[in-house]
C-alpha positions as CSV (number, residue, x, y, z in Angstrom):
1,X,-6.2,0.6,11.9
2,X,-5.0,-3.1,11.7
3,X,-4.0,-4.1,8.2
4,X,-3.9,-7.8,7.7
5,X,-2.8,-7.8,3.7
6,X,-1.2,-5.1,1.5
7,X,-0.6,-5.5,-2.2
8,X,1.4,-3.6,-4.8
9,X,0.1,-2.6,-8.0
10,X,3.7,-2.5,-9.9
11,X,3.8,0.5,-12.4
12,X,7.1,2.1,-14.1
13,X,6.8,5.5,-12.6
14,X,3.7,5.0,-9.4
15,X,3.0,2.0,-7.6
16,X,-0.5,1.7,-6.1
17,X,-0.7,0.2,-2.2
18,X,-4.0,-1.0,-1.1
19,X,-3.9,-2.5,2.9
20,X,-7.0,-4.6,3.7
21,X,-8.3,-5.4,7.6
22,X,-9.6,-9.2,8.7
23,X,-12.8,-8.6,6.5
24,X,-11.2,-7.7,3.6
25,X,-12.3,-4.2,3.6
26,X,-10.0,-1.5,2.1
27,X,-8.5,0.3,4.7
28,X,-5.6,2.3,3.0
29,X,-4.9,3.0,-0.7
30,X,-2.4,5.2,-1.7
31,X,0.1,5.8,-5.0
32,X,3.6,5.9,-3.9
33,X,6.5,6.7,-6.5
34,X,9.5,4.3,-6.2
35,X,11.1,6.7,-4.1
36,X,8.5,6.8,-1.4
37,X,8.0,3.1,-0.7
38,X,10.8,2.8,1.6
39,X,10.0,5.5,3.8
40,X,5.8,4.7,3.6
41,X,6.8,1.0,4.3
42,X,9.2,1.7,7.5
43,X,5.8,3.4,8.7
């Protein structure tokens, strides 16, 4: 899987991650609490 732009939907509590490939077609999306975007990120 080669994602080519991630972005962040900022929340208080959960952030939601979307990654997108060369087409622009979603390729992950996933809700991370604060705590959890260091260790998904470092991925």
């Amino acid at each position: 899987m080669t994602i080519t732009c991630i972005g962040i939907d900022l929340a208080k509590q959960v952030f939601q991650v979307h990654g997108l490939d060369r087409s622009e077609k979603v390729k992950a999306r996933k809700p991370l609490r604060r705590s959890q975007m260091v260790a998904y990120f470092s991925k």
